[in-house]
C-alpha positions in Angstrom: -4.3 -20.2 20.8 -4.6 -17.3 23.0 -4.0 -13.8 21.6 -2.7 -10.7 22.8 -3.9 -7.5 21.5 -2.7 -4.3 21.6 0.7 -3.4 21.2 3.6 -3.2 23.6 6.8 -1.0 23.4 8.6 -4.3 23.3 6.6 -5.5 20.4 6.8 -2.8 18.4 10.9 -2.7 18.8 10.6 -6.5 16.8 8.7 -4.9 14.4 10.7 -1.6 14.0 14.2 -3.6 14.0 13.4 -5.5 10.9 13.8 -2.2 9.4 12.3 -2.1 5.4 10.9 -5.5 5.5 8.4 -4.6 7.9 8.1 -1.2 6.5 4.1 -1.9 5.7 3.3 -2.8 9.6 5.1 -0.2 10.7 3.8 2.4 9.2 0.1 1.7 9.9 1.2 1.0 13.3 3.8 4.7 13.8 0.0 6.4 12.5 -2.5 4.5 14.5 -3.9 2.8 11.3 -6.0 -0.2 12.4 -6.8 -2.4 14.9 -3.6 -4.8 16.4 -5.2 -8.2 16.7 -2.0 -10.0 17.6 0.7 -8.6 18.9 3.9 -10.8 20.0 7.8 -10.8 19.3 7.6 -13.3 17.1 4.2 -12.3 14.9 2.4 -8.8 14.6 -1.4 -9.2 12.9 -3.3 -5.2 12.2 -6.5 -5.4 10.0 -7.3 -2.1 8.7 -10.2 -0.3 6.9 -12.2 -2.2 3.6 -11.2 -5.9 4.5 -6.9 -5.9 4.3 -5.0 -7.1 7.1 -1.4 -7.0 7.5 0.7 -9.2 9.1 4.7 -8.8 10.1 6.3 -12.4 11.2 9.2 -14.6 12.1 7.4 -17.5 13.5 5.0 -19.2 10.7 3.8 -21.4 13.5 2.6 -18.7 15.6 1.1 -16.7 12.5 -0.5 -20.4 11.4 -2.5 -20.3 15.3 -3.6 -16.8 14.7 -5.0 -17.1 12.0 -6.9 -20.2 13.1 -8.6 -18.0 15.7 -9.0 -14.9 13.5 -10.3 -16.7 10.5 -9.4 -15.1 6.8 -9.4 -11.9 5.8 -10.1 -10.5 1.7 -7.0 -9.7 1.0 -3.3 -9.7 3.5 -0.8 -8.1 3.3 2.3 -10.4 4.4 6.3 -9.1 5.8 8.3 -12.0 6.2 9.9 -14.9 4.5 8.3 -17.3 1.8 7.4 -19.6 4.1 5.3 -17.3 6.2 3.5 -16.2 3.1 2.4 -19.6 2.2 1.1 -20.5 5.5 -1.1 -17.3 5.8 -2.2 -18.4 2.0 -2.8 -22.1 3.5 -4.9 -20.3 5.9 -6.5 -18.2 4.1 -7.0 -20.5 1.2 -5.6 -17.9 -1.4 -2.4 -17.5 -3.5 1.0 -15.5 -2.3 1.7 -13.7 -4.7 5.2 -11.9 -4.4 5.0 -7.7 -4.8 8.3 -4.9 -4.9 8.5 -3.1 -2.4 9.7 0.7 -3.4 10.3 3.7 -0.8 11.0 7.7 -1.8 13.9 8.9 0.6 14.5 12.3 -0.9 13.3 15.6 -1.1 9.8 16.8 -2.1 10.2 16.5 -5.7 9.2 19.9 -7.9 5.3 19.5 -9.9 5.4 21.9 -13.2 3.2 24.6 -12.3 1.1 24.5 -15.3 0.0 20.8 -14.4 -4.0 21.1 -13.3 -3.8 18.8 -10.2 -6.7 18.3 -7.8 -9.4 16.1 -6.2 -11.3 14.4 -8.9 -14.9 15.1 -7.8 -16.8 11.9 -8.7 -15.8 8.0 -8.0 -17.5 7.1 -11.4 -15.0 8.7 -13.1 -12.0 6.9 -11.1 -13.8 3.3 -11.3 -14.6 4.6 -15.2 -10.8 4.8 -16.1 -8.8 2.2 -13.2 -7.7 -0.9 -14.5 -8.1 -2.5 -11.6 -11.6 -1.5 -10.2 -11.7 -5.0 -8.5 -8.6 -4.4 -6.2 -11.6 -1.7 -4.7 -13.7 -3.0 -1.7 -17.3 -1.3 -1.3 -17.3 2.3 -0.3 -13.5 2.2 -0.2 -13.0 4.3 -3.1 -15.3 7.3 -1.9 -13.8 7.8 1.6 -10.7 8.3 -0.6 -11.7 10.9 -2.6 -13.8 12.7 0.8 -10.9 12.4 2.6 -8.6 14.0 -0.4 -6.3 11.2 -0.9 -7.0 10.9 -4.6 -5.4 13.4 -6.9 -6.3 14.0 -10.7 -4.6 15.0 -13.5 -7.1 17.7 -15.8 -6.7 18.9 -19.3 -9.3 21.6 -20.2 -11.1 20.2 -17.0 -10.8 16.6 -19.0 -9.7 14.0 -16.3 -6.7 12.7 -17.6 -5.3 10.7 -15.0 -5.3 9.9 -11.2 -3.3 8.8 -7.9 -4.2 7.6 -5.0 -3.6 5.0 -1.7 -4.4 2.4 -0.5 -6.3 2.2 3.1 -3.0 0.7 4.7 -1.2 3.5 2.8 0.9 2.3 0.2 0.6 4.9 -2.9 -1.2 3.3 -5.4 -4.2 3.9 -8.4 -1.6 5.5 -10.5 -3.5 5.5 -14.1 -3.2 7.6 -17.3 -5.5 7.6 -19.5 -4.4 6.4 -23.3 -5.0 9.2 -24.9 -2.8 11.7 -22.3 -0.1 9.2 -21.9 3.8 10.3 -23.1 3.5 13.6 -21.8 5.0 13.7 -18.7 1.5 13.1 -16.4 2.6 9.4 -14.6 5.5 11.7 -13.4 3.5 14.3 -12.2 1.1 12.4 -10.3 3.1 10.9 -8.7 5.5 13.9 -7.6 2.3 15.5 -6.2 1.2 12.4 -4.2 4.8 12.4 -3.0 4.6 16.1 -1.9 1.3 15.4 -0.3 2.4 12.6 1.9 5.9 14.3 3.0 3.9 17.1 3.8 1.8 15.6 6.0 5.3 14.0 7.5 5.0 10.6 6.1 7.0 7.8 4.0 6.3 7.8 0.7 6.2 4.0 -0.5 4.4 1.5 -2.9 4.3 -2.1 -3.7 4.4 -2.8 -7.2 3.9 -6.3 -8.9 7.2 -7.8 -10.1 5.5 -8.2 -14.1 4.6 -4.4 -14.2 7.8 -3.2 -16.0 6.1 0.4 -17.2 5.4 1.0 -13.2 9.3 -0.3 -11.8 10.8 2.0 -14.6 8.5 4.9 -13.3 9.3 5.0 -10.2 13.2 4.1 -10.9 13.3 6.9 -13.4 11.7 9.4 -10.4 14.7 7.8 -7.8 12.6 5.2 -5.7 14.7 3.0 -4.1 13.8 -0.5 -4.9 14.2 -2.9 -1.7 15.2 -6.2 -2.0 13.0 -9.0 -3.4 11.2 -11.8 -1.4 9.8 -9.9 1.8 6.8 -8.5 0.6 3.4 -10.6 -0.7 -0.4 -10.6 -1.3 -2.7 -12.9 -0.5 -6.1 -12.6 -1.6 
């Protein structure tokens, strides 16, 4: 198949008009996140920094061509129906795996004052503490922290928690350590990512796996909105 990079104003309209579902692509695409391999009404295809790509479709035959050509990435990122999902995990020779999609749409929410919240100064301690240390590709994890996209919690200068993104930009790394947990610090975390990312003029939003009930009530206890089910999936 022949592909078309780059992205048209026509392209971008598909992408844009399916509104929340596409909410992943668009945003990497509205801040210039990425390189566009495919770009066509029908299919959009962006890989971005540390091996994710994302793709927006309608047509699973045109995404199934692509990604003939492109070959597989670590881990994508798919907008679109079940069906679509499953042919960029035939293609990729990985599982769909089906995520929530959850978006902040109020104000800047307030942080307690007293709360010790800044850049944690050493990946060890992140990778020391995540429970998910493999969801991090090489080197991915310090460009966070140089860049200041990873926020600590600190008690008496104890790291007692962290937040951070994702390189497509979804919030994400939200851990407390056991010992600070029930005190208000998953809240505050992620308050202060929020302010950061409004701040800096953006959409705060997450994906969050359907089985992690303590992260869904979270974010529903903060106000997320919750979008609806079966448009967002990872395949890795």
């Amino acid at each position: 198949a022949r592909l078309r990079a780059g992205m048209g104003e026509k392209d971008l309209e598909a992408v844009r008009a399916d509104g929340d579902a596409a909410l992943p692509v668009s945003d990497a695409l509205s801040r210039g996140v990425g390189e566009v391999l495919l770009a066509e009404e029908g299919a959009v295809v962006v890989d971005v920094p540390h091996g994710v790509r994302l793709v927006w479709a309608r047509d699973r035959r045109l995404v199934r061509r692509a990604l003939a050509c492109l070959g597989a990435a670590p881990v994508t990122c798919v907008c679109g129906e079940r069906d679509v999902a499953r042919e960029v995990g035939r293609a990729a020779r990985g599982k769909a795996r089906p995520c929530e999609l959850v978006v902040w749409r109020g104000e800047a929410p307030a942080v307690e004052p007293t709360r010790d919240l800044r850049t944690p100064a050493y990946a060890g301690a992140i990778v020391a503490h995540y429970s998910h240390p493999e969801f991090l590709r090489p080197g991915e994890l310090e460009v966070l922290l140089a860049a200041g996209r990873v926020i600590g919690g600190f008690e008496e200068g104890r790291l007692v928690g962290f937040v951070g993104e994702h390189p497509h930009g979804s919030m994400g790394m939200l851990e407390v350590l056991p010992d600070a947990r029930r005190r208000g610090w998953g809240s505050a975390l992620a308050a202060a990512k929020i302010r950061q990312l409004l701040g800096e003029g953006r959409l705060p939003w997450a994906e969050v796996l359907p089985d992690n009930d303590a992260s869904l009530a979270l974010e529903l206890s903060m106000g997320f909105d919750i979008l609806e089910s079966g448009r967002l999936w990872y395949v890795s």
